[in-house]
C-alpha positions as CSV (number, residue, x, y, z in Angstrom):
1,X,0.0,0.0,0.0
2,X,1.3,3.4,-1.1
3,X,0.5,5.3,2.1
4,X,2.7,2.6,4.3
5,X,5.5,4.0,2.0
6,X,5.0,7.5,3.1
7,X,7.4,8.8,6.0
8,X,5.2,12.0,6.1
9,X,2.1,10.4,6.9
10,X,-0.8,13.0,7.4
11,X,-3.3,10.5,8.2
12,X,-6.9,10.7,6.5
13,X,-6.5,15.1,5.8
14,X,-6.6,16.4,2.4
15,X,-3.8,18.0,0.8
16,X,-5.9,21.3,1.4
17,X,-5.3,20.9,5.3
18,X,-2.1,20.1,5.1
19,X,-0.2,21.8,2.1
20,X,0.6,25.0,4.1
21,X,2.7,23.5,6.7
22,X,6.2,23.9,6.4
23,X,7.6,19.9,6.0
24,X,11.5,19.6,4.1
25,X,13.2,16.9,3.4
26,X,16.6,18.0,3.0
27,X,19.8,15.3,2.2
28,X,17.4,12.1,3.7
29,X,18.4,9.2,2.4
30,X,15.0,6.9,2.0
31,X,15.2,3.0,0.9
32,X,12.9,0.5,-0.2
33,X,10.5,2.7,-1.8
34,X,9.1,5.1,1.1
35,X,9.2,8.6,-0.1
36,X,8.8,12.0,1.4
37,X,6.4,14.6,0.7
38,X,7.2,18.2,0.9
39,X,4.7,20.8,1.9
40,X,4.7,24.7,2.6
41,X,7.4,27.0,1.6
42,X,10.2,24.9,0.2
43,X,12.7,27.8,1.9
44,X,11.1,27.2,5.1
45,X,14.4,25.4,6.7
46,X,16.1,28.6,6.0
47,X,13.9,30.6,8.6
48,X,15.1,28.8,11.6
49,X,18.6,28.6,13.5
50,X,20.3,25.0,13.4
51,X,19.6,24.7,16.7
52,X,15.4,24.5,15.7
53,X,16.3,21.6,13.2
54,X,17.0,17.9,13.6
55,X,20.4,16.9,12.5
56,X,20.8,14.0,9.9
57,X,21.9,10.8,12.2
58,X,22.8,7.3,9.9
59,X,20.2,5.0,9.7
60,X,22.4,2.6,12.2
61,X,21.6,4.3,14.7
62,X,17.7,4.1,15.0
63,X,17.8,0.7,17.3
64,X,19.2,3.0,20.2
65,X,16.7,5.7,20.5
66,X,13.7,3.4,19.7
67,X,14.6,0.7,21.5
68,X,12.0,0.9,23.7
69,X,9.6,2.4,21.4
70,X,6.0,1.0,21.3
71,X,2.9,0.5,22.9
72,X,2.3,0.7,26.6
73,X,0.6,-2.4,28.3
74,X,-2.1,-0.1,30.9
75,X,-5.1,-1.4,32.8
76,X,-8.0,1.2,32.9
77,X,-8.5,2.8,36.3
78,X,-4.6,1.5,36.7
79,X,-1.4,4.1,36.4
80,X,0.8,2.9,33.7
């Protein structure tokens, strides 16, 4: 499915809700056919400091910050 493929995922809004905000893809490196979909002002990265952006890490290095990534096991009326 085409929408599995896409790393910028808008769930079920229409481009007309969406194509305003300011989403660049700049030097990403995407494999096995997911794709990127710009939106907004293709400048917009240029606006902001380096220190408002997220830096380009490898893709080897997505096991440590997501290793614990994923759904929590909670019991209603129980703290999780």
């Amino acid at each position: 499915h085409l929408r599995a493929k896409e790393v910028t995922c808008r769930g079920l809004l229409k481009p007309a809700q969406w194509k305003y905000w300011n989403w660049v893809s700049e030097g990403d490196h995407f494999e096995n056919g997911a794709f990127f979909t710009s939106s907004g002002n293709p400048s917009a990265s240029k606006q902001f400091g380096v220190d408002k952006m997220m830096p380009f890490k490898p893709g080897q290095m997505v096991p440590k910050p997501t290793k614990y990534a994923g759904p929590l096991s909670c019991t209603i009326g129980r703290p999780c």
